[in-house]
Backbone as a ProteinNet text record, in pm:
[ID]
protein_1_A
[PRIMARY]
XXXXXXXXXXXXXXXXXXXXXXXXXXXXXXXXXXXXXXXXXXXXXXXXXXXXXXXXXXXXXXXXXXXXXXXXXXXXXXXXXXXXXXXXXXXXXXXXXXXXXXXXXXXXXXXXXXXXXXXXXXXXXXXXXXXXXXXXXXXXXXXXXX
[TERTIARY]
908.2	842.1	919.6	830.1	908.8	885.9	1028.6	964.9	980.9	860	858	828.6	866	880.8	822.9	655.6	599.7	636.2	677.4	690.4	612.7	524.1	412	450.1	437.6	438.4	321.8	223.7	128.2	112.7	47.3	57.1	-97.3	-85.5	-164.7	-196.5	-346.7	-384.7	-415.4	-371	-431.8	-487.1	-534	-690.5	-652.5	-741.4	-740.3	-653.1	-584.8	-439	-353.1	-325.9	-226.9	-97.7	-178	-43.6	-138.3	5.7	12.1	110.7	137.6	296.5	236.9	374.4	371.4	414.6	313.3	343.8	381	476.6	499	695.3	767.3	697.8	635.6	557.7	520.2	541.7	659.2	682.2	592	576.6	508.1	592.6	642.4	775.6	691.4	636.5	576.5	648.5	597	651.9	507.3	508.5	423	482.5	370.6	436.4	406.7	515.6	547.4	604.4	551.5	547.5	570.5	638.2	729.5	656.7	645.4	619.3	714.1	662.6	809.7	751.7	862.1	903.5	956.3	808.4	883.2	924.7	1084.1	1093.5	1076.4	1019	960.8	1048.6	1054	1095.3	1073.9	933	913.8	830.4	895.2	837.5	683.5	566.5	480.1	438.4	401.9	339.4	241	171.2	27.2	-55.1	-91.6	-138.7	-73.6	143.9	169	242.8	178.3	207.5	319.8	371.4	471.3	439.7	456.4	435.8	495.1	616.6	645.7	607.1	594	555	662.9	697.4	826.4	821.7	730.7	749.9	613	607.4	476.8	520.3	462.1	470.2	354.8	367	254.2	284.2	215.9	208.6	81.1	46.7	-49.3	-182.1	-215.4	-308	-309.2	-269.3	-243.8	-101.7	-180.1	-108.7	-95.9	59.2	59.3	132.7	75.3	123.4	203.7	336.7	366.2	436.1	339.6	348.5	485.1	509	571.8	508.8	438.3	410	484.1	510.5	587.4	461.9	349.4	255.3	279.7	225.6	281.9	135.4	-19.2	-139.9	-190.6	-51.8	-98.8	-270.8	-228.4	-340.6	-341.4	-525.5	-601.9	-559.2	-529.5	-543.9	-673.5	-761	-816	-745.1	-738.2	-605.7	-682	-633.5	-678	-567.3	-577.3	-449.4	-509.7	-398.9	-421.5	-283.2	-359.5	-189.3	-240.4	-153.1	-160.6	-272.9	-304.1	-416.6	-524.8	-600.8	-709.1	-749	-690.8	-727.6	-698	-855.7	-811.2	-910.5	-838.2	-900.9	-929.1	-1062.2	-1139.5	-1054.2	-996.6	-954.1	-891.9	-814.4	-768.1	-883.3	-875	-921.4	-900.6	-752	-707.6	-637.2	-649	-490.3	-465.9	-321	-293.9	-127.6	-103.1	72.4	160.9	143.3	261	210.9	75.3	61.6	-90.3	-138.8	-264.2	-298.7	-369.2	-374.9	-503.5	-448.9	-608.3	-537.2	-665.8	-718.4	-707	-616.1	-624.2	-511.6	-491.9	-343.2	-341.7	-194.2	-168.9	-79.2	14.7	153.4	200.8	84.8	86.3	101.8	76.8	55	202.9	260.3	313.6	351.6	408.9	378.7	370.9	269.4	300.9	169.2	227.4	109.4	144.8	-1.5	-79.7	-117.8	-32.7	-121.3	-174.4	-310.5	-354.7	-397.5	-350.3	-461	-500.1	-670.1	-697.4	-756.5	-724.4	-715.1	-680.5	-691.7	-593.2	-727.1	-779.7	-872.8	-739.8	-772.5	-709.7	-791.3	-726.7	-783.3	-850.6	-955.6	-1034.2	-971.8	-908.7	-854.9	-940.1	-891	-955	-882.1	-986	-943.5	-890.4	-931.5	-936.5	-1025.1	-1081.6	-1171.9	-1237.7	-1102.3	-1105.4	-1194.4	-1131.7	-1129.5	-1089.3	-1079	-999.4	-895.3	-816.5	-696.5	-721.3	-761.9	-733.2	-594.7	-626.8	-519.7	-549.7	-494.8	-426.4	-314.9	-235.8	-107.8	-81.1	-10.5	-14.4	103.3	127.3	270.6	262	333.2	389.3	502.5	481	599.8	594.1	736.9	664.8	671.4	567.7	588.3	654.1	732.1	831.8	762.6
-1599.7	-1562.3	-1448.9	-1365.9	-1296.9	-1296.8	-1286.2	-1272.2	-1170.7	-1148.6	-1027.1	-1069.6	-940.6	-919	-803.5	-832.8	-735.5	-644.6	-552.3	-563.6	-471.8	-474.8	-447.8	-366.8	-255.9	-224.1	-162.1	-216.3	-162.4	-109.6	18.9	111.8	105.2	21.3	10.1	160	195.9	278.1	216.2	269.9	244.5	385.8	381.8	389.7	601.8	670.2	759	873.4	969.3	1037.2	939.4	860.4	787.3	736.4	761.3	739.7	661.1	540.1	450	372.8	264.3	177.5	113.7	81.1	18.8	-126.5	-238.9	-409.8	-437.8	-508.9	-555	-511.2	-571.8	-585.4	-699.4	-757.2	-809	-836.7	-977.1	-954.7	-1099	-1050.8	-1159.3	-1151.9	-1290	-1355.9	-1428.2	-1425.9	-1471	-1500.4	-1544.2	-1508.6	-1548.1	-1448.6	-1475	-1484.7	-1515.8	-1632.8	-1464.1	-1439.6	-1288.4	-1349.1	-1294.6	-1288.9	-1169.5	-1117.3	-973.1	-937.7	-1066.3	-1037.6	-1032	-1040.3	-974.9	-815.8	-758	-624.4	-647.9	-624.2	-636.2	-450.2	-479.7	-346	-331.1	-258	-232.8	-80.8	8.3	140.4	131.3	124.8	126	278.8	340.8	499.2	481.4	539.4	496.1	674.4	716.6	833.2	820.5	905.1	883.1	1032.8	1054.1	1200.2	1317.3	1288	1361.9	1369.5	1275.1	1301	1131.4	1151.8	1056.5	1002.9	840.8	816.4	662.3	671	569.3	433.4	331.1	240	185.4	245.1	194.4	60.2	12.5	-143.1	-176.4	-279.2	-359.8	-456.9	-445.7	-502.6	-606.8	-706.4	-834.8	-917.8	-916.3	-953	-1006.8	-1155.5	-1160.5	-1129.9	-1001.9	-897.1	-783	-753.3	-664.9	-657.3	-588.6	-554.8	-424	-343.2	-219.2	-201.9	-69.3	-54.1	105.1	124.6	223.2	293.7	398.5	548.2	635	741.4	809.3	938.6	998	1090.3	1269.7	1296.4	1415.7	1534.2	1488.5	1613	1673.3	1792.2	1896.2	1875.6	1847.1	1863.5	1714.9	1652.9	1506.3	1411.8	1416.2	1334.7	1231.2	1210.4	1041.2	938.6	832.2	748.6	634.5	663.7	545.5	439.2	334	232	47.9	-32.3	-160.5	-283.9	-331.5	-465	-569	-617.3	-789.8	-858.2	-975.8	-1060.2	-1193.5	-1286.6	-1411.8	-1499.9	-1590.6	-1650.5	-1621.5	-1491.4	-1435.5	-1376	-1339.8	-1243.3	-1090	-1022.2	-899.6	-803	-654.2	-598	-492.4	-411.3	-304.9	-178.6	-138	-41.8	-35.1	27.8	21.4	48.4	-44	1	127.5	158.6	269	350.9	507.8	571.7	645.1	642.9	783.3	742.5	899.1	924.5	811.6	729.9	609.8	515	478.3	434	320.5	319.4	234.2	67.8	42.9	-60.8	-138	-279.4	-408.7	-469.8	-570.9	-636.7	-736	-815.8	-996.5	-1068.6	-1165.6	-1267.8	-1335	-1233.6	-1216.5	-1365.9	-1349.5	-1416.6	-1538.2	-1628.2	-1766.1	-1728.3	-1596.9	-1534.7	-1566.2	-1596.6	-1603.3	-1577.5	-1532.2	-1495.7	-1356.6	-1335.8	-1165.5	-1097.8	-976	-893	-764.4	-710.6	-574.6	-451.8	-379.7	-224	-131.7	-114.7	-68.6	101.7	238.8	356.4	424.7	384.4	439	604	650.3	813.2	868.5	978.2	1072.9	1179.1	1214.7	1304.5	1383.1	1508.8	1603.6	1623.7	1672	1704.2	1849	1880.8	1976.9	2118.8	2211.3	2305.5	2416.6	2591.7	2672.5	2691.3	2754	2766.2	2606.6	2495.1	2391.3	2309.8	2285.5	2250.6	2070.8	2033.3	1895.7	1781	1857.4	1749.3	1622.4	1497.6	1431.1	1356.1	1335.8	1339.7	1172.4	1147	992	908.5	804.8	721.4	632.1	550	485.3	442.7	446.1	436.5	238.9	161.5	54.8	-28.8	-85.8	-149.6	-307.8	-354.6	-498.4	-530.7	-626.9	-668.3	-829	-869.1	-1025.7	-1033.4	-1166.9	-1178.3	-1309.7	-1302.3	-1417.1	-1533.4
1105.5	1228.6	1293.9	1384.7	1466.3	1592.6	1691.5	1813.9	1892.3	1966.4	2033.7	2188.7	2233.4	2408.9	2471.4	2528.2	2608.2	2727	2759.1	2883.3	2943.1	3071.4	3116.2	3238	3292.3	3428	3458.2	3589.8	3590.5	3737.2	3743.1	3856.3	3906.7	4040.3	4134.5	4225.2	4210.6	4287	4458.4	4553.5	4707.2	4768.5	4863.8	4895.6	4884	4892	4846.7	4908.7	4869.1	4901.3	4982.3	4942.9	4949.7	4837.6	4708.1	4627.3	4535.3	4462.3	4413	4419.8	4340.1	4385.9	4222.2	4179.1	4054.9	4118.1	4004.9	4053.4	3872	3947.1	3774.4	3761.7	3636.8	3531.6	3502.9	3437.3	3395.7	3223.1	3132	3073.7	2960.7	2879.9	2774.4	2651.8	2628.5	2517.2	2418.5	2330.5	2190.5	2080.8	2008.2	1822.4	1743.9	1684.8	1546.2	1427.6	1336.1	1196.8	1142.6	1029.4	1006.2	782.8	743.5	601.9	528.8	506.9	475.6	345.3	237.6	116.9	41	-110.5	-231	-241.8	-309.4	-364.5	-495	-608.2	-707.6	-759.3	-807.6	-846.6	-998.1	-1047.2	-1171	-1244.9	-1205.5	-1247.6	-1395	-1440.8	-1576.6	-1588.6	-1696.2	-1697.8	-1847.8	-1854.9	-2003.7	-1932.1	-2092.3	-2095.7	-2189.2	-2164.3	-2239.5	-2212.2	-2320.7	-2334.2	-2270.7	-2292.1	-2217.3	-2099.9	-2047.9	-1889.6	-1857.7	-1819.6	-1800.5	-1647.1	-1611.3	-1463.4	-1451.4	-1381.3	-1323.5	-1245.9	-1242.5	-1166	-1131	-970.8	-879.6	-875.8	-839.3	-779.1	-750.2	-704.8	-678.6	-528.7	-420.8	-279.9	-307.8	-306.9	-243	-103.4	-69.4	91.3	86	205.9	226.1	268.3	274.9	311.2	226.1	155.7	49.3	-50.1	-178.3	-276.9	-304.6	-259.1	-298.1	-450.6	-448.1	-590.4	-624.7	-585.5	-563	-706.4	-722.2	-837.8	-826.2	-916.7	-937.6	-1036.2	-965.3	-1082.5	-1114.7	-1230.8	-1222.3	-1211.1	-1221.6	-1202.6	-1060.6	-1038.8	-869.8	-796.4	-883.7	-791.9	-759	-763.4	-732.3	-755.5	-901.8	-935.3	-859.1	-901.3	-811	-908	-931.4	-1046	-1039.7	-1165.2	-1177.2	-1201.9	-1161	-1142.2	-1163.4	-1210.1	-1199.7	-1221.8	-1133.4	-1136.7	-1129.9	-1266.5	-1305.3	-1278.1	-1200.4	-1167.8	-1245	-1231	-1290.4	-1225.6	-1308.4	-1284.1	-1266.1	-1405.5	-1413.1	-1245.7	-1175.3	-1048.8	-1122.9	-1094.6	-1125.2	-1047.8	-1014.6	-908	-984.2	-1002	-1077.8	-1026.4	-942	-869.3	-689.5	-677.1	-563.7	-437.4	-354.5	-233.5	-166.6	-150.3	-88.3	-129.3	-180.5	-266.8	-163.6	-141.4	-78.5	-134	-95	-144.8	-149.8	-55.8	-56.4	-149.5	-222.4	-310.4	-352.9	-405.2	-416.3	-339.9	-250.1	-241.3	-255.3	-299.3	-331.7	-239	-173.9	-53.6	-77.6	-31.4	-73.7	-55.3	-92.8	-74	-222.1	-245.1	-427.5	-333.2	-260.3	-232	-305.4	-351.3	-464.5	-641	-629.1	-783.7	-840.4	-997.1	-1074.2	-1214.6	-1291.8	-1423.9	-1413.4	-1536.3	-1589.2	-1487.2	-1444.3	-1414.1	-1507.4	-1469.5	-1559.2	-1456.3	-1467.5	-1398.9	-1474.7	-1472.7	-1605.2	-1570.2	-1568	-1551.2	-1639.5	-1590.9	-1721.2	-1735.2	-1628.1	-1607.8	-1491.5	-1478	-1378.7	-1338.6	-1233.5	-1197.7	-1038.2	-1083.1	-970.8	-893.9	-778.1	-642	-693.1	-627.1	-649.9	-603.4	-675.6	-612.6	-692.9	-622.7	-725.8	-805.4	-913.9	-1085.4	-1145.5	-1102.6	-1149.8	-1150.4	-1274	-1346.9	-1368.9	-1295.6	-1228.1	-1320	-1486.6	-1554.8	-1548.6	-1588.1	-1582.4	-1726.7	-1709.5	-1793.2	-1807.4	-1957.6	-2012.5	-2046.8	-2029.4	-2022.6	-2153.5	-2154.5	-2028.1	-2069.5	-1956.5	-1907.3	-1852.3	-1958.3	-1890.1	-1896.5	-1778.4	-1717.2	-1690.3	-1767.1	-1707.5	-1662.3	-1554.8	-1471.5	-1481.8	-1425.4	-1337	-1229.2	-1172.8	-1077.3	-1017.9	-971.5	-937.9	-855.6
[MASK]
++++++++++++++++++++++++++++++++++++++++++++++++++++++++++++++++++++++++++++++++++++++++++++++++++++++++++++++++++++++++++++++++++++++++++++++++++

């Protein structure tokens, strides 16, 4: 859990060109139930047609599963991407990519055994004079998960 401490000051208007006056503070002392997650670290490097790409680690938390990349390409490929964790749960593709790393939607946190990050291609950002093929894979990583 964590606990946290509001503290509130709120500025009372009175009647018009006259000002204001602040009442307060006003402070609110809580804790919420707080679940950090594991960090699995992986630093496993697979290349495939070439192109070489790291899989740093894997974050599970109860609200999501990130899945954080390493790629040596410079036009920062998209990855078509799909993760399998233990106990036949498996996600077709990430919900969300951006630079810090792919994420699926759910509560892995009970998961155990072997997982699978599977990509099975690489499409670039649309720039000029690029042709925004996409580059086959696949590129695939196992870890555990504790």
């Amino acid at each position: 859990e964590i606990h946290l401490k509001l503290k509130i000051d709120v500025e009372e208007r009175t009647a018009l060109g006259e000002g204001s006056r602040t009442v307060g503070p006003f402070v609110l002392s809580f804790t919420l139930p707080f679940n950090s997650g594991k960090a699995i670290e992986v630093n496993q490097t697979v290349e495939a047609n070439g192109i070489p790409i790291t899989l740093q680690k894997v974050v599970i938390s109860p609200w999501v599963t990130q899945v954080v990349l390493q790629f040596k390409e410079t036009n920062h490929p998209v990855p078509i991407i799909s993760l399998e964790l233990p106990m036949g749960n498996q996600d077709s593709k990430a919900f969300v990519s951006s630079p810090s790393g792919q994420y699926f939607l759910g509560d892995n946190t009970e998961k155990h055994g072997e997982g699978t990050v599977i990509i099975s291609e690489l499409v670039s950002k649309p720039s000029p004079g690029n042709d925004n093929n996409p580059i086959s894979g696949p590129w695939v990583f196992h870890f555990k998960v504790p």
